[in-house]
DRENLUMVEX-155473 format. One line per field, with one value per atom (N, C-alpha, C, O): atom name; residue number from 0; x, y, z; residue in three letters; chain. Coordinates in pm, whole numbers. Each point is the difference from the previous one (the first is absolute). Example, Ala and Ser with C-alpha at 12.3 -4.5 7.8 and 13.67 -1.06 7.14 Angstrom:
2
atomo <- c(N,CA,C,O,N,CA,C,O)
num <- c(0,0,0,0,1,1,1,1)
east <- c(1319,-89,90,104,-139,82,-77,51)
north <- c(-569,119,120,-2,107,119,109,111)
up <- c(780,0,0,66,-138,6,73,17)
residuo <- c(Ala,Ala,Ala,Ala,Ser,Ser,Ser,Ser)
cadena <- c(A,A,A,A,A,A,A,A)
//
This chain:
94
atomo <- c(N,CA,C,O,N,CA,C,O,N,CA,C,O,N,CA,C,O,N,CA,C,O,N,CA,C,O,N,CA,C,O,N,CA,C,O,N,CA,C,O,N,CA,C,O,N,CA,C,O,N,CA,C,O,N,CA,C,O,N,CA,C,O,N,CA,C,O,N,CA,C,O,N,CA,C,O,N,CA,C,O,N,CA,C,O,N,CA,C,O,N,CA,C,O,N,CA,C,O,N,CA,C,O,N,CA,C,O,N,CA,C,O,N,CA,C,O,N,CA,C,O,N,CA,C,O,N,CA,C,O,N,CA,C,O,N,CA,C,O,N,CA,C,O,N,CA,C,O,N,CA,C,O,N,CA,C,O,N,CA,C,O,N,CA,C,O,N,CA,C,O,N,CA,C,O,N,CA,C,O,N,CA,C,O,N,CA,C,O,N,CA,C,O,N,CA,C,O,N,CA,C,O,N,CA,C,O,N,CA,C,O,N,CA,C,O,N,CA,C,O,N,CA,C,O,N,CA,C,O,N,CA,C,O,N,CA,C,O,N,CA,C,O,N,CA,C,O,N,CA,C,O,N,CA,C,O,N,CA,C,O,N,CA,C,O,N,CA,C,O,N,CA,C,O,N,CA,C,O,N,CA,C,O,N,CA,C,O,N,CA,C,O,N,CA,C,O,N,CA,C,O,N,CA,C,O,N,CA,C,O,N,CA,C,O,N,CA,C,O,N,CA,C,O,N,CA,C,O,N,CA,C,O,N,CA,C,O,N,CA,C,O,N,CA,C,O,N,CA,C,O,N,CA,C,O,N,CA,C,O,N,CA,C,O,N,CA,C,O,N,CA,C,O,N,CA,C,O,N,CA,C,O,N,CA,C,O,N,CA,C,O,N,CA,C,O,N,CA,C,O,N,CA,C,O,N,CA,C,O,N,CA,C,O,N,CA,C,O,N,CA,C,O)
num <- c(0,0,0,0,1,1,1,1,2,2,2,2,3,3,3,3,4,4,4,4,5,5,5,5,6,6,6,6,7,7,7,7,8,8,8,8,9,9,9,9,10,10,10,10,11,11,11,11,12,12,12,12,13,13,13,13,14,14,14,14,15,15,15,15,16,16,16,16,17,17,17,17,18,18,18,18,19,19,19,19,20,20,20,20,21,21,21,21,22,22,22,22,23,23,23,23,24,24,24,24,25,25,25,25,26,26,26,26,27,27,27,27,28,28,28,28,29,29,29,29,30,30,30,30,31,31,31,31,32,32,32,32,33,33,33,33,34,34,34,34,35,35,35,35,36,36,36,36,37,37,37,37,38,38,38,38,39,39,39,39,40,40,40,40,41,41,41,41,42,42,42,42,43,43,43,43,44,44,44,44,45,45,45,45,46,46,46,46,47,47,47,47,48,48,48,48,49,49,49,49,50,50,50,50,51,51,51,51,52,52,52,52,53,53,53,53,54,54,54,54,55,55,55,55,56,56,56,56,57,57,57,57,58,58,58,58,59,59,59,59,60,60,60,60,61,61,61,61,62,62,62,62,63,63,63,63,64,64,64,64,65,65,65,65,66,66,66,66,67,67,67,67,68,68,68,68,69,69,69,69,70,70,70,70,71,71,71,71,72,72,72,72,73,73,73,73,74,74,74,74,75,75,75,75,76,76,76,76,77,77,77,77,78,78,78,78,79,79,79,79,80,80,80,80,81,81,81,81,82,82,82,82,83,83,83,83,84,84,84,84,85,85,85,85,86,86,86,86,87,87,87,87,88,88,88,88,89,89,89,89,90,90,90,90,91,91,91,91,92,92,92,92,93,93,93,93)
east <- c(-26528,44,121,100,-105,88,155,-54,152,59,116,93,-98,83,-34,76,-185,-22,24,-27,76,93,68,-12,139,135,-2,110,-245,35,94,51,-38,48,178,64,-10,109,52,-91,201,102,147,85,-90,112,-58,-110,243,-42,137,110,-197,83,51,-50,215,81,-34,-30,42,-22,169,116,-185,107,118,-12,151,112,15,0,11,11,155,116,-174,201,-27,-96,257,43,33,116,-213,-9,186,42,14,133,-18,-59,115,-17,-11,-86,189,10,-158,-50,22,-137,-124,-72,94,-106,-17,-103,297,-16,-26,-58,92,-100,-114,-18,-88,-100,-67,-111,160,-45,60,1,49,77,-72,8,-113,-77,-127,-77,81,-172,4,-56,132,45,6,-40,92,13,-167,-42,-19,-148,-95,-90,142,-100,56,-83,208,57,-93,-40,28,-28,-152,-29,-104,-54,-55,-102,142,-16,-15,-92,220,-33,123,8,46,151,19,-51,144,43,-55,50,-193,-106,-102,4,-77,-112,110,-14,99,32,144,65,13,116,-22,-76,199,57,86,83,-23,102,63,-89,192,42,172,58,-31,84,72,-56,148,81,116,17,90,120,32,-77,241,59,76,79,-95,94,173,87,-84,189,-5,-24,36,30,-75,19,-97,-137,-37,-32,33,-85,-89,4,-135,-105,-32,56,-164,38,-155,-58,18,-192,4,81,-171,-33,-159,-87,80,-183,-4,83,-168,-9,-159,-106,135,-141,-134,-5,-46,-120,42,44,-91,-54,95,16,90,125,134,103,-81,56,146,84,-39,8,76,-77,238,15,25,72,-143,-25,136,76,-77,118,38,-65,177,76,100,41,-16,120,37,-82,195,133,-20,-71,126,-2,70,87,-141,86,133,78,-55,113,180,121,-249,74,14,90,-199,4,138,77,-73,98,161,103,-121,116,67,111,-250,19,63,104,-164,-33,218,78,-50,144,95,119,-164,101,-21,100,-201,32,52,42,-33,88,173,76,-71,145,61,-60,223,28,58,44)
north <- c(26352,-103,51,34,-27,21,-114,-99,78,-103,85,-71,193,31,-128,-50,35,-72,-111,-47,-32,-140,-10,-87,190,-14,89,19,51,71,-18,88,-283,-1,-5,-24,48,1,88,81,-10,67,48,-80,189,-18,-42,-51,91,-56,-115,-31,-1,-195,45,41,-93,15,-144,-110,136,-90,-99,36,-170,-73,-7,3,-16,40,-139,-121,195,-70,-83,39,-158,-62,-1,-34,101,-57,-65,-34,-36,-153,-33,37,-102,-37,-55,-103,185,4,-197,-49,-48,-74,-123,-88,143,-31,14,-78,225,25,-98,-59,49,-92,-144,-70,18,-106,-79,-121,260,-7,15,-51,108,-8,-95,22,-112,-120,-120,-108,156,-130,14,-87,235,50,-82,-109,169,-82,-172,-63,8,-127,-45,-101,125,-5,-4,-77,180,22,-78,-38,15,-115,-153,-82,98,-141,-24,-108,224,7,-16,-67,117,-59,-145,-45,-45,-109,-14,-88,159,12,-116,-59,-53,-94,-103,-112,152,-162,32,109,-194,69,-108,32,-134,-50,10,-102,258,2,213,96,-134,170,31,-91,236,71,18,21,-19,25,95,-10,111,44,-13,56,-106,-32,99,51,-57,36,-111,-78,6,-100,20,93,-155,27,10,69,-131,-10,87,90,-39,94,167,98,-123,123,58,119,-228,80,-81,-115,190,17,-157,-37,2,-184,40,58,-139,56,-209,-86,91,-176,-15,55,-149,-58,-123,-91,98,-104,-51,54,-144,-135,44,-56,124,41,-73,31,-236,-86,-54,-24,-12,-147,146,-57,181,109,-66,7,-62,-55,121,46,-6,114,-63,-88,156,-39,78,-45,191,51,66,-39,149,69,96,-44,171,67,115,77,-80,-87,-150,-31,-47,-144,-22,77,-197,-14,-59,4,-47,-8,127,2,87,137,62,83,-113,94,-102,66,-175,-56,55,33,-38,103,85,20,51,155,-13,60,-135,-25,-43,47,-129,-48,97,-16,140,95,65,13,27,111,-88,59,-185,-56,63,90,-142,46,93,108,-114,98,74,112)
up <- c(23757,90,76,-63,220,43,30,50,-53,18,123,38,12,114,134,82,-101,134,10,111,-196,-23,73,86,-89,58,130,52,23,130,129,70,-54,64,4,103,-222,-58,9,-19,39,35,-118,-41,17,-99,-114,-21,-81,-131,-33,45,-146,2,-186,-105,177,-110,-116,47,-209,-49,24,14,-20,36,-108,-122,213,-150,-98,23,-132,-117,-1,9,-24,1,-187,-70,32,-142,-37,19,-113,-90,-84,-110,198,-98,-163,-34,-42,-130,-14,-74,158,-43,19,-70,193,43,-128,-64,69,-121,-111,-35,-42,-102,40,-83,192,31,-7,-11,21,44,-152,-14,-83,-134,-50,-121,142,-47,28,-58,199,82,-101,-41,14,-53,-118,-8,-92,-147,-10,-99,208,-38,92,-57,127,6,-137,-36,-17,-106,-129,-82,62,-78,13,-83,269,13,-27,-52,91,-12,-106,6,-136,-159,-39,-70,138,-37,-122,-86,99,-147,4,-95,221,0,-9,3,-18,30,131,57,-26,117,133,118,-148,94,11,24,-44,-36,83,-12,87,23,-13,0,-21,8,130,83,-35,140,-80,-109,258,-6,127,94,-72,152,-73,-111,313,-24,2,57,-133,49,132,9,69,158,-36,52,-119,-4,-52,81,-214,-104,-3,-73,173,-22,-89,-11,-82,-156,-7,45,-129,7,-148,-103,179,-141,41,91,-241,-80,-26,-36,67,-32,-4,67,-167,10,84,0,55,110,13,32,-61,10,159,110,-141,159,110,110,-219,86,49,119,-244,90,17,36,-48,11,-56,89,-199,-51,-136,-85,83,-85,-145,-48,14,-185,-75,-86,161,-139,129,97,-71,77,-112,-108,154,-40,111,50,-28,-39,37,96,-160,-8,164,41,45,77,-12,95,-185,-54,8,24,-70,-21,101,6,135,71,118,70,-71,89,-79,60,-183,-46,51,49,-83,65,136,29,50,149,10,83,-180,59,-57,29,-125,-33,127,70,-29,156,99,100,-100,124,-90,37,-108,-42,26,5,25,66,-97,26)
residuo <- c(Unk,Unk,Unk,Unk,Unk,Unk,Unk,Unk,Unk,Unk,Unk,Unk,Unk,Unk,Unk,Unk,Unk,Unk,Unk,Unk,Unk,Unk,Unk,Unk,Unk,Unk,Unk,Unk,Unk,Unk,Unk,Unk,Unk,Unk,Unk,Unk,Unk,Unk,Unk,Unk,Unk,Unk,Unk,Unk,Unk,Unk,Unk,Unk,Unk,Unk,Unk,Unk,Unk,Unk,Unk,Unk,Unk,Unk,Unk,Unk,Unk,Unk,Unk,Unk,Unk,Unk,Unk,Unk,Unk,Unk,Unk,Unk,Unk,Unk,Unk,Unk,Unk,Unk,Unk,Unk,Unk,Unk,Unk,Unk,Unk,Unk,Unk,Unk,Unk,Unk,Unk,Unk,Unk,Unk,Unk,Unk,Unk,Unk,Unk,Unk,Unk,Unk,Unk,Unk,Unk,Unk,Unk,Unk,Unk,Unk,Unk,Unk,Unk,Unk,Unk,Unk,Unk,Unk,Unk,Unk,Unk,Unk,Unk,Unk,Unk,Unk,Unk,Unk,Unk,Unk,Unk,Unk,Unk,Unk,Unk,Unk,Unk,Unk,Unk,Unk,Unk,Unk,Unk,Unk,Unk,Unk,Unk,Unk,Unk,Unk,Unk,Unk,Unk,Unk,Unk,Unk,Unk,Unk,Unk,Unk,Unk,Unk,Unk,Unk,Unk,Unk,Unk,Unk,Unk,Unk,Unk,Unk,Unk,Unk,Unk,Unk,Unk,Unk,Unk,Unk,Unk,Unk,Unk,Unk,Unk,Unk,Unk,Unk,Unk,Unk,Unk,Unk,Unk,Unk,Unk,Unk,Unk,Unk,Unk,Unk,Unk,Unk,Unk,Unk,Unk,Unk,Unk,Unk,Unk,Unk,Unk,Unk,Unk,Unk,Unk,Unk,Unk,Unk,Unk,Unk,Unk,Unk,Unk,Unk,Unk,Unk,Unk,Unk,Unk,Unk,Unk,Unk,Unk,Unk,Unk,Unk,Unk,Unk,Unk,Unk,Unk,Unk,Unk,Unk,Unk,Unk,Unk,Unk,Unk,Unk,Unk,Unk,Unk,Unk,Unk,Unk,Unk,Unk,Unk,Unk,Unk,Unk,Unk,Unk,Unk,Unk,Unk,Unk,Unk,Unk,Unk,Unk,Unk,Unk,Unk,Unk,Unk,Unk,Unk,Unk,Unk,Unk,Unk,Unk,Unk,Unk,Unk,Unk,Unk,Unk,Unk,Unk,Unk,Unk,Unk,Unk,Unk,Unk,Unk,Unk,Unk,Unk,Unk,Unk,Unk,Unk,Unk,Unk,Unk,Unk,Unk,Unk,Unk,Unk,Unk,Unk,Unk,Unk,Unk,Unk,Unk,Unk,Unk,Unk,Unk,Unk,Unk,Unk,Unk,Unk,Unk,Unk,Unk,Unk,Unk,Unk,Unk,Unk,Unk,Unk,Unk,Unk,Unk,Unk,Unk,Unk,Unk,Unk,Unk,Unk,Unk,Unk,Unk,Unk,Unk,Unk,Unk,Unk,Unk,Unk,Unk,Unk,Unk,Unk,Unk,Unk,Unk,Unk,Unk,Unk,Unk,Unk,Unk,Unk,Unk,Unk)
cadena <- c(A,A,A,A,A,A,A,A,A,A,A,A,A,A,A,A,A,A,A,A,A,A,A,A,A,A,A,A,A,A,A,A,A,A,A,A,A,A,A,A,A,A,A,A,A,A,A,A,A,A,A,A,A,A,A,A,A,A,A,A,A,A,A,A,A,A,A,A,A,A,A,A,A,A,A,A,A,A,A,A,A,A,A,A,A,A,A,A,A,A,A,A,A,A,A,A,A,A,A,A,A,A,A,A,A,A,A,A,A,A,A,A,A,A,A,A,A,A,A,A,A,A,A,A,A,A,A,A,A,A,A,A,A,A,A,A,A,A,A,A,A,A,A,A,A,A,A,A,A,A,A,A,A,A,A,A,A,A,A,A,A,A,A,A,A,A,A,A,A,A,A,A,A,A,A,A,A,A,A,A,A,A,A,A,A,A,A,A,A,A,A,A,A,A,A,A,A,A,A,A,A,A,A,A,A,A,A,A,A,A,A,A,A,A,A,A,A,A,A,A,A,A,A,A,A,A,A,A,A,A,A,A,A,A,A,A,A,A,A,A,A,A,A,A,A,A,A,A,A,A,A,A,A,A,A,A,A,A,A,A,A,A,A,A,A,A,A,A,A,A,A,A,A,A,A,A,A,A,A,A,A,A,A,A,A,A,A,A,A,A,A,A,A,A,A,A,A,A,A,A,A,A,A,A,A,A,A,A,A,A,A,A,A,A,A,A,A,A,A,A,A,A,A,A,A,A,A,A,A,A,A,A,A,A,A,A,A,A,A,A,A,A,A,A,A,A,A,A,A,A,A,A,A,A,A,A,A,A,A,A,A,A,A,A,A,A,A,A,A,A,A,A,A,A,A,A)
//
């Protein structure tokens, strides 16, 4: 099988396109999204119950909570929000 005659009317050869590097922090992200998929996928919490991982906006740490599908509705959380408005009024402090 010949396949030169595909590309005759083409010109030059075609650079492969550049690779951008995956930020380490991206990466761990993205296995963090994979993991809590497959957490959720099991059914650990119940068939009408998920895992979620947010940042908190004030504090930017990372809070794990089960949360109800239907009424989304948080069953447990850690750090407690409690803890995290804490946190949140020691960094206002001067």
């Amino acid at each position: 099988m010949d396949i030169t005659a595909i590309n005759r009317g083409e010109s030059g050869l075609h650079a492969p396109a550049p690779v951008t590097p995956v930020s380490k922090e991206a990466a761990e992200n993205r296995q963090v999204i994979q993991a809590v998929k497959a957490v959720n996928g099991t059914e650990m919490f119940g068939p009408e119950n998920e895992l979620q991982f947010q940042k908190d906006p004030q504090t930017k740490r990372m809070v794990v909570k089960v949360v109800n599908r239907k009424t989304r509705e948080v069953l447990s959380q850690v750090p407690s929000e409690s803890l995290l408005r804490l946190a949140e009024d020691l960094l206002k402090t001067p």
